[in-house]
C-alpha beads as a LAMMPS data file, in Angstrom:
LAMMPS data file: protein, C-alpha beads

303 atoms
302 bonds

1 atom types
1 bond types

-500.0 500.0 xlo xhi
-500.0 500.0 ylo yhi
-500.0 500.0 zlo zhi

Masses

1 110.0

Atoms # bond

1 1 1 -390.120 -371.534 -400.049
2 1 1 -389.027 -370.060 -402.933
3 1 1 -391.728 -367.606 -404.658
4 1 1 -391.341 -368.800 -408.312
5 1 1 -394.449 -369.914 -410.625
6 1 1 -394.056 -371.420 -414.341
7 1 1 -396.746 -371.036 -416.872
8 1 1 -398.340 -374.139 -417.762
9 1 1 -397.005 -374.125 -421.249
10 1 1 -393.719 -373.683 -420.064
11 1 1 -393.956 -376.108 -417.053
12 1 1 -395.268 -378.877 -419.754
13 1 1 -392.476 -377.999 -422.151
14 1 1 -389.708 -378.810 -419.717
15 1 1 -391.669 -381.748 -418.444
16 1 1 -391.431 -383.547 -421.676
17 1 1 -388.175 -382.224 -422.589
18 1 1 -389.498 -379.840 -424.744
19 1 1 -387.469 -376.423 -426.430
20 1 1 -388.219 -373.423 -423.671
21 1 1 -386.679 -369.887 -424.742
22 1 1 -386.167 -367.348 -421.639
23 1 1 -386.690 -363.537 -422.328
24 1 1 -386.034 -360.581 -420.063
25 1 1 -388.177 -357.944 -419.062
26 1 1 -386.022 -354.900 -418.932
27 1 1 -386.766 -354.542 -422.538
28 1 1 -390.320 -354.004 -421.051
29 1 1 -390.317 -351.752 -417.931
30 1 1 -387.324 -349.566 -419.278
31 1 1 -386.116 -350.244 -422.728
32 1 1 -389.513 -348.594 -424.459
33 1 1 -392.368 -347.070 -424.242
34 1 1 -395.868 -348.288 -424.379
35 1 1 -397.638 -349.591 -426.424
36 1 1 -394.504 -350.623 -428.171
37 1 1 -392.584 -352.549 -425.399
38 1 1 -396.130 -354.790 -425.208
39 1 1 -396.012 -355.165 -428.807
40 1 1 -392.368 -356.289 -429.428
41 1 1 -392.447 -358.430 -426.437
42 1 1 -395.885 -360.535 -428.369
43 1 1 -393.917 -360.259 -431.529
44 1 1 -390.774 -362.070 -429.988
45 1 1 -392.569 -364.737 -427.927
46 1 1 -394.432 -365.347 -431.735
47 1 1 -391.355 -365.891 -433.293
48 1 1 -389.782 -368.255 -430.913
49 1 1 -393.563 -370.173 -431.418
50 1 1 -392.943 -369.733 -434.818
51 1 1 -389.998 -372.002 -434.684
52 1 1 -391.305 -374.793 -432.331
53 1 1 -390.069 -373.774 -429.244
54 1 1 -391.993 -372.127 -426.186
55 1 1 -391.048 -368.352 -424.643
56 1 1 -390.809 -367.968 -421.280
57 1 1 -390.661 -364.051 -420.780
58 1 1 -389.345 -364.024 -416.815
59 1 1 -390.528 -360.616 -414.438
60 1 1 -390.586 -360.327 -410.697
61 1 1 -394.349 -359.410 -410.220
62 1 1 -395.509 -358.220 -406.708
63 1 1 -392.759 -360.630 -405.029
64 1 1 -392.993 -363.779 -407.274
65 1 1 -390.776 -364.946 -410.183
66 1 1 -392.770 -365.590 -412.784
67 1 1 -391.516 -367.719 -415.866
68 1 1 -393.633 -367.288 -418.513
69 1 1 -396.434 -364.244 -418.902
70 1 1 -399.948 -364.650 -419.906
71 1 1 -401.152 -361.931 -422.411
72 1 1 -402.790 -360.181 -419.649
73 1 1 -399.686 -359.989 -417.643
74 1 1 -397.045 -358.643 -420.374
75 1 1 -399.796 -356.250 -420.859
76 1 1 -400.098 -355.184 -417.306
77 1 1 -395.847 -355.173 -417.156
78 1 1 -395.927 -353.200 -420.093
79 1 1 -397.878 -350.084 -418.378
80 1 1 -396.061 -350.434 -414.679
81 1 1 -394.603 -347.083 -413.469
82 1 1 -391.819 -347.070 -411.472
83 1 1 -390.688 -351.013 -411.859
84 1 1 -387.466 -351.852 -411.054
85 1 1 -384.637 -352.825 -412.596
86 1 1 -383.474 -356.281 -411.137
87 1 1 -379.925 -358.100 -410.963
88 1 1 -378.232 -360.029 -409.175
89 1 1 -377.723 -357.847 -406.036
90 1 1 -381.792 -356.632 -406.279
91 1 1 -383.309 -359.910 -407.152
92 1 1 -383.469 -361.339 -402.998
93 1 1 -384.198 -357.879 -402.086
94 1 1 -387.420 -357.690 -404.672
95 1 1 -388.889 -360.674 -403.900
96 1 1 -388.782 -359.952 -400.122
97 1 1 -390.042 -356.622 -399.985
98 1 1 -392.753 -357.655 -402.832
99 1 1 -391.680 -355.672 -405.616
100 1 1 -392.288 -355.685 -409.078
101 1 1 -389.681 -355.262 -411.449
102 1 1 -387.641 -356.396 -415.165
103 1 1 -384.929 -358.567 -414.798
104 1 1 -381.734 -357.476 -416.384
105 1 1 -379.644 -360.456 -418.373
106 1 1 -377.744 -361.259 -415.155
107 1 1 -381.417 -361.662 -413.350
108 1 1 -383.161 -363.876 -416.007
109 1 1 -380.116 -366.040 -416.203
110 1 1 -380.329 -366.870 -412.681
111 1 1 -384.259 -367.034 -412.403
112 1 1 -384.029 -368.908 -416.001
113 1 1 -381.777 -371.323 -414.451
114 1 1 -383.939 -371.912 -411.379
115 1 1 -386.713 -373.048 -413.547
116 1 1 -384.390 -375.340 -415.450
117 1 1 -384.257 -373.431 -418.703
118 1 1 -380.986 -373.262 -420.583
119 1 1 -381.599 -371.048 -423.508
120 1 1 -381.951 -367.646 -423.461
121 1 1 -382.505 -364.721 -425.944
122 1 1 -381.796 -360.761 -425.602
123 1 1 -380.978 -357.658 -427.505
124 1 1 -377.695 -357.106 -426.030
125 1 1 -375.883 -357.330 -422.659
126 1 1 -374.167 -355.251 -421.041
127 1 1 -370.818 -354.574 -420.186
128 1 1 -367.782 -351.922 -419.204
129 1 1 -368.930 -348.695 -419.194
130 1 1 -366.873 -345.978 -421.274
131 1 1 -364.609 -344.498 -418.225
132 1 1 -364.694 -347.585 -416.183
133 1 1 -361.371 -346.960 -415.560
134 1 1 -362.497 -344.024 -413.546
135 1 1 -366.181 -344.783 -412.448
136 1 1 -365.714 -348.851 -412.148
137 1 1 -368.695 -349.305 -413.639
138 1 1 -368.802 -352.481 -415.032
139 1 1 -372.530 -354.405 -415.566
140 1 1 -373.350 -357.468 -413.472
141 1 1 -373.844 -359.050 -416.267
142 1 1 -370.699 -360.045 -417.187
143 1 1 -369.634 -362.049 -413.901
144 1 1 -373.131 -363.881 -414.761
145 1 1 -372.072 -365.392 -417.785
146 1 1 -369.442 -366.725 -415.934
147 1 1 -371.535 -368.220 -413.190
148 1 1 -374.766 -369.088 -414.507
149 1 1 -374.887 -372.163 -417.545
150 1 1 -377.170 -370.939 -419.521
151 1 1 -376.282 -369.798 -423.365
152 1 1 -377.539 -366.224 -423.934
153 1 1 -378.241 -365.543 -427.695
154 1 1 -377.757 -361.489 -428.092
155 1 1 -376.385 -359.066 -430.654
156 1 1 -373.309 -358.325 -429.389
157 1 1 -372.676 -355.844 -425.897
158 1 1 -374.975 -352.347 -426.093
159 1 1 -372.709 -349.958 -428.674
160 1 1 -372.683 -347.089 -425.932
161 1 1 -370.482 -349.198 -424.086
162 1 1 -366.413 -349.836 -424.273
163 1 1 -366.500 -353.348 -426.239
164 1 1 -363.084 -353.736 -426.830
165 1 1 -362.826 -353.667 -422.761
166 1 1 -366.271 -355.714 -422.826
167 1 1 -365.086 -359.027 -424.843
168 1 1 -361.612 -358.458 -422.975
169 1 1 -362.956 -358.912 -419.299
170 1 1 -365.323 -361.628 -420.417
171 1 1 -361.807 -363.603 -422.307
172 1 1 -360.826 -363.113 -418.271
173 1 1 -363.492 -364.569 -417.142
174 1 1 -363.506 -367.572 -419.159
175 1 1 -366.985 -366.617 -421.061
176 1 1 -367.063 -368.802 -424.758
177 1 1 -367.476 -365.850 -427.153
178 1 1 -369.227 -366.998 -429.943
179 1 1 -370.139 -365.254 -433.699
180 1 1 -372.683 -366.763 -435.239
181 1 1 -372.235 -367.067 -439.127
182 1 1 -369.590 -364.385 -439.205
183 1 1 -365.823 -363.843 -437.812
184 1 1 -366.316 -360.849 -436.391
185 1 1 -368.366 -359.625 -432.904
186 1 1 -371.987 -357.397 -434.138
187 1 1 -372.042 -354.343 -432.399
188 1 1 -375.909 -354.203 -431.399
189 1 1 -377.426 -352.284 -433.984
190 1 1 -374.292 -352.863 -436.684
191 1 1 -373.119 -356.204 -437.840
192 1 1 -369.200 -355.362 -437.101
193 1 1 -367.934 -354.381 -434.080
194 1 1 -364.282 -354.117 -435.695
195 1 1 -363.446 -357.069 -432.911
196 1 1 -362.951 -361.054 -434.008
197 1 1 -364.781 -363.339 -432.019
198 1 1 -362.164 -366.138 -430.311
199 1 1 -364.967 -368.703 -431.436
200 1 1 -367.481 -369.019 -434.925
201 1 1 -369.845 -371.051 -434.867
202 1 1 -372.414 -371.516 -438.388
203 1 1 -374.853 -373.927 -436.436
204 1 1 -377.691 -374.232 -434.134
205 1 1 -376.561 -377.766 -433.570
206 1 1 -372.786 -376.814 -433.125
207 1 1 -373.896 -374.132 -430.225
208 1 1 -376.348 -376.655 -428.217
209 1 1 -373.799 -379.134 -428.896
210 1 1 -371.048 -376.764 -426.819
211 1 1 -373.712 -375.686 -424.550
212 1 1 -373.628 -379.528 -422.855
213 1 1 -370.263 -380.516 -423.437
214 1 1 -369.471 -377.566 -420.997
215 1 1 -371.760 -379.483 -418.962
216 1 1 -370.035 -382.771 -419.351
217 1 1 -366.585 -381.063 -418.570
218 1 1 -368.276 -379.743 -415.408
219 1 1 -367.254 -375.697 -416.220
220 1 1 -369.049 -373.309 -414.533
221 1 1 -371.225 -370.703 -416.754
222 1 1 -372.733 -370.308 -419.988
223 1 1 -371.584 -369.123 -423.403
224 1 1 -372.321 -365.811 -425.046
225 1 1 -373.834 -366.278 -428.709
226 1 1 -373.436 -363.000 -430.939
227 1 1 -376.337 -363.145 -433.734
228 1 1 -375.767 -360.046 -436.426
229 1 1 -378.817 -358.059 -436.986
230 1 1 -380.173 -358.507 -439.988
231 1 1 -378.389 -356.317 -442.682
232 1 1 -381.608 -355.063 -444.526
233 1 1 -381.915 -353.656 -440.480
234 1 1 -378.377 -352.400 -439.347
235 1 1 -377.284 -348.665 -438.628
236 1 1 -374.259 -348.229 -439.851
237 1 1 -371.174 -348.382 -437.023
238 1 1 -369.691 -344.870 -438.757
239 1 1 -373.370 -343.721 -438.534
240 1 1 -373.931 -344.168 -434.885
241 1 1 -370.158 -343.318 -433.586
242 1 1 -370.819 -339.842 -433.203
243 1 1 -374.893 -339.731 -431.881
244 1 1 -373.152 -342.495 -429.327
245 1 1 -370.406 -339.629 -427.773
246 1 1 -372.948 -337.025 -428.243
247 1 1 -374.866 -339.098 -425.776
248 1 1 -371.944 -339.520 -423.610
249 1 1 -371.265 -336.162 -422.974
250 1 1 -374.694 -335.369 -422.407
251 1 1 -374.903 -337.845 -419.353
252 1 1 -371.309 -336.896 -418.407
253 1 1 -372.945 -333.448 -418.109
254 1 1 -375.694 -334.437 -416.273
255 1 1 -373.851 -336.699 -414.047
256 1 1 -375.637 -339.602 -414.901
257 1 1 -374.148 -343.054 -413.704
258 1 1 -375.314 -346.491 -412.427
259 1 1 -378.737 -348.156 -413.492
260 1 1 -380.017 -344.743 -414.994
261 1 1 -376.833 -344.601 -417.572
262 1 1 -378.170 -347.111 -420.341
263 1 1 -381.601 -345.663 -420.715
264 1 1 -380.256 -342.158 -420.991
265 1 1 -378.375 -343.025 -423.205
266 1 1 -380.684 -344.927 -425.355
267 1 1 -383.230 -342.743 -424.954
268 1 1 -380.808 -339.631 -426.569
269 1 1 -379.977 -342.479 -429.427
270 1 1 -383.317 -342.870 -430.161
271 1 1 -384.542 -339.309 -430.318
272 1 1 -381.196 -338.270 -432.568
273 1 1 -382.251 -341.520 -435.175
274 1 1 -385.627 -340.523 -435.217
275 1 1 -386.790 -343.529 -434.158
276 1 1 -384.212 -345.904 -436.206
277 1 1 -382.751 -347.500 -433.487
278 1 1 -385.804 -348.252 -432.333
279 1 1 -386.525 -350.370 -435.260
280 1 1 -383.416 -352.009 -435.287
281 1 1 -383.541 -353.161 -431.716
282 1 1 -386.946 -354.565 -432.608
283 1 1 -385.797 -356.453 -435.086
284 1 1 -382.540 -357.370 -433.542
285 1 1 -384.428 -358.986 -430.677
286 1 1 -386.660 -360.695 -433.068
287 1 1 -383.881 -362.393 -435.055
288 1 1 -382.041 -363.162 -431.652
289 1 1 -385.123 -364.869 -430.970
290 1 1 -385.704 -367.091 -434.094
291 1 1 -382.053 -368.284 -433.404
292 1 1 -382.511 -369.434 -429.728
293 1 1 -385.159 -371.008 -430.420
294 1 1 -383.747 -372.814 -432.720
295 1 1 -380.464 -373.739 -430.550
296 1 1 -383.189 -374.310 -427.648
297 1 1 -384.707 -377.268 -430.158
298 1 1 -381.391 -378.664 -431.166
299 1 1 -380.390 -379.106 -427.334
300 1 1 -383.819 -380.725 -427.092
301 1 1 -382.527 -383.664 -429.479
302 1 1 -379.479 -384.123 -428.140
303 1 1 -379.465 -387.614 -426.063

Bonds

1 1 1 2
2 1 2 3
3 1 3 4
4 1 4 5
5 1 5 6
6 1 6 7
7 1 7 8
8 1 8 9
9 1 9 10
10 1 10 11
11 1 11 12
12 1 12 13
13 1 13 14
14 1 14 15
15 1 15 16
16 1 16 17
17 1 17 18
18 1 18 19
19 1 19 20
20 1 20 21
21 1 21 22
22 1 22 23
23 1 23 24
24 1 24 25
25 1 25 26
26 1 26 27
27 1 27 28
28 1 28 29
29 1 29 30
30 1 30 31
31 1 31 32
32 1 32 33
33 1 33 34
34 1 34 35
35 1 35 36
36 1 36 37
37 1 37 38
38 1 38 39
39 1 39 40
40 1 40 41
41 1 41 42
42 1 42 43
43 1 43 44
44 1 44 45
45 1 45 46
46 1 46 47
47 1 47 48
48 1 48 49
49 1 49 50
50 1 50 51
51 1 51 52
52 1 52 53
53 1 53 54
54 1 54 55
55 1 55 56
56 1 56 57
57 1 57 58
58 1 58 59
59 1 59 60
60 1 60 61
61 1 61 62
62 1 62 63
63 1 63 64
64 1 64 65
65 1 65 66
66 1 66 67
67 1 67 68
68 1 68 69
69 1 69 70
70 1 70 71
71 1 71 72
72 1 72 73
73 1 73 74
74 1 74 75
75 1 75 76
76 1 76 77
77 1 77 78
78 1 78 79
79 1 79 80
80 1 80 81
81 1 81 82
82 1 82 83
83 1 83 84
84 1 84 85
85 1 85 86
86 1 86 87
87 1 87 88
88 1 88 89
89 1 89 90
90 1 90 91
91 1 91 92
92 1 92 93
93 1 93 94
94 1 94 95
95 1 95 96
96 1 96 97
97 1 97 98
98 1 98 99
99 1 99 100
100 1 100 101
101 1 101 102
102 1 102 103
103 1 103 104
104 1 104 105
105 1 105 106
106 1 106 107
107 1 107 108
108 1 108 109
109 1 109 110
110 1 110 111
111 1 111 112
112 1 112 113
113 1 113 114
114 1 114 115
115 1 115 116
116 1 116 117
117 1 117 118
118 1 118 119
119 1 119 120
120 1 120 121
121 1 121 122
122 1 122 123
123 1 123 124
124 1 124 125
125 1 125 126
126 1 126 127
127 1 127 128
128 1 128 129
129 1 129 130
130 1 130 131
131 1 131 132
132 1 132 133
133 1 133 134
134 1 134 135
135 1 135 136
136 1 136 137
137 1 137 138
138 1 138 139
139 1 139 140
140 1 140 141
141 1 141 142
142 1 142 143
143 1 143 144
144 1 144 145
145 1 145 146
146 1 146 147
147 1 147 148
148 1 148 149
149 1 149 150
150 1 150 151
151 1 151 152
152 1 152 153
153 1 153 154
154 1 154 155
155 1 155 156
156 1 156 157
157 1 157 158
158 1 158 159
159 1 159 160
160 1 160 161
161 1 161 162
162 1 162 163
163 1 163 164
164 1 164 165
165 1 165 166
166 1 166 167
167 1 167 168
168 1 168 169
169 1 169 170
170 1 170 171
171 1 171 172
172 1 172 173
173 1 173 174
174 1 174 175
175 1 175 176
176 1 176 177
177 1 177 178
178 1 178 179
179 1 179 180
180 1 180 181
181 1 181 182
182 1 182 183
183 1 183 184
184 1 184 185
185 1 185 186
186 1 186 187
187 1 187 188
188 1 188 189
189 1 189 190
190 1 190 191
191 1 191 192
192 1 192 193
193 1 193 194
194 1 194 195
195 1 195 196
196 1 196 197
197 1 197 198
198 1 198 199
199 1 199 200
200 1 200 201
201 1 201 202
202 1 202 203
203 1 203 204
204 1 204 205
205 1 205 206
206 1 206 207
207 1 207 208
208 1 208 209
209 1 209 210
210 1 210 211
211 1 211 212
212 1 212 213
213 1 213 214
214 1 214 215
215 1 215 216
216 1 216 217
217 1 217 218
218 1 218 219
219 1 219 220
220 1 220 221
221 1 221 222
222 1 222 223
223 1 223 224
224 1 224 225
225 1 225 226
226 1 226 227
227 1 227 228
228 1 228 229
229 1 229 230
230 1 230 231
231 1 231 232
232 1 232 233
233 1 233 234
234 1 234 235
235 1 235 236
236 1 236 237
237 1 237 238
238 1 238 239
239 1 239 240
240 1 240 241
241 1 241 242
242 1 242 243
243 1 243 244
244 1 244 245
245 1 245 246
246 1 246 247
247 1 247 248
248 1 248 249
249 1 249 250
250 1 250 251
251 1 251 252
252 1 252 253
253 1 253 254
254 1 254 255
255 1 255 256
256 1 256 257
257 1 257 258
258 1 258 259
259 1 259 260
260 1 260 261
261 1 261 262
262 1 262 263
263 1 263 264
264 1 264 265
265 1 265 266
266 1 266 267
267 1 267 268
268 1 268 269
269 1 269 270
270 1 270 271
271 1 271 272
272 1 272 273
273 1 273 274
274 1 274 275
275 1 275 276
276 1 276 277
277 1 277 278
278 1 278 279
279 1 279 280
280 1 280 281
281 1 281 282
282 1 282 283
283 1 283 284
284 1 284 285
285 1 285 286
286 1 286 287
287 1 287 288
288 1 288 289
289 1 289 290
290 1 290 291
291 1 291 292
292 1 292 293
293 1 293 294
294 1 294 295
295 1 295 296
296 1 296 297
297 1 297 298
298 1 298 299
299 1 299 300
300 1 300 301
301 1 301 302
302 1 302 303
């Protein structure tokens, strides 16, 4: 039997065909510290109320998927030591040995999908690693988007990783690219990435409306949505280029790899902004959340 439980709210919204909105967890256990990671998690599930639509935040607690937290829980999630970070290789593994743990964008696709929810909003994804030519380390969540059909509504791939090789592998994979009210790809905490997205889209409607037709034509996966952060918000590309390769070199240094590499690095980011990227990843996720929900309510009228 599979060990998956959906809040009521959420269970009634997709009974009635109602707009759901998935969020990960990661952003919880390992992207900040507490009390802060329990606040910005209630001020993103507010927004995507704000705009109609119901959040399902999605964490493996003590062996169960759970779609959908109660106050109590996200609180709980918030002060966990020692959670793990869950993807697609983990996510069997977790629930069988009882874990609890944040699912990574390849994990709440798949547990988003199980519950029948095909919207789903994040800061950013990852991607290829700087020196993946050498270390191969490429995130899982790129093969995802490939695999799993559900649109994920981000700002762009993590800026300490190699986006040019990033939006190149997911071209391979046949991922839809998509910039939202711009031509070019945001870069996380900055609104250009230097790269032009293959596809612009300037609607809510226009992205649920490619979400099913790639259901109708029977492809496989979902479609990446890149929302800009806000500009009164953004860090300046030229700002962050070199606290990003001081960064690098610091977990080059300290041999740093794998599932530890992204909050190093964010962690040094943070500290050498004083707290500014911070703020813009808040805000990032918020506005990536105002937008799925509203793709999340125009797939909801769509016959």
């Amino acid at each position: 039997m599979l060990p998956l439980t959906i809040a009521p709210d959420v269970a009634h919204a997709l009974k009635t065909g109602g707009a759901v909105v998935a969020l990960e967890s990661t952003i919880i256990t390992h992207g900040m510290p507490y009390p802060a990671n329990f606040e910005t998690a209630q001020a993103v599930e507010a927004e995507i109320r704000d705009q109609g639509a119901v959040p399902a935040t999605i964490a493996v607690v003590q062996g169960e998927i759970k779609i959908g937290l109660s106050e109590a829980e996200l609180r709980n999630l918030a002060q966990v030591t020692g959670a793990a970070k869950l993807s697609r290789a983990d996510l069997a593994a977790a629930l069988v040995l009882g874990q609890t743990g944040g699912t990574t964008v390849a994990a709440t696709m798949i547990c988003a999908h199980l519950a029948g929810i095909r919207v789903f909003a994040t800061g950013g994804i990852g991607g290829v690693h700087r020196g993946a030519e050498h270390s191969f380390d490429i995130s899982a969540d790129l093969p995802e988007l490939a695999e799993t059909p559900v649109t994920v509504v981000c700002a762009g791939a993590k800026a300490i990783l190699d986006l040019p090789k990033t939006f190149e592998t997911l071209e391979t994979l046949g991922v839809p690219v998509i910039a939202y009210g711009q031509e070019m790809i945001p870069a996380f905490w900055s609104r250009d990435s230097g790269i032009r997205a293959p596809l612009q889209m300037n609607s809510p409607q226009e992205i649920a409306r490619a979400h099913l037709m790639r259901g109708t034509l029977g492809l496989k996966g979902g479609q990446l949505v890149t929302n800009p952060i806000p500009q009164a918000d953004e860090i300046a590309a030229e700002t962050l280029a070199p606290v990003i390769e001081n960064a690098v070199r610091k977990a080059d240094a300290q041999n740093i790899t794998a599932k530890a590499l992204t909050p190093f690095l964010l962690a040094e980011i943070l500290e050498a902004t004083q707290g500014a990227s911070l703020a813009a990843n808040i805000a990032l996720i918020r506005n990536n959340a105002r937008l799925g929900a509203q793709i999340a309510l125009a797939m909801a009228m769509e016959p």
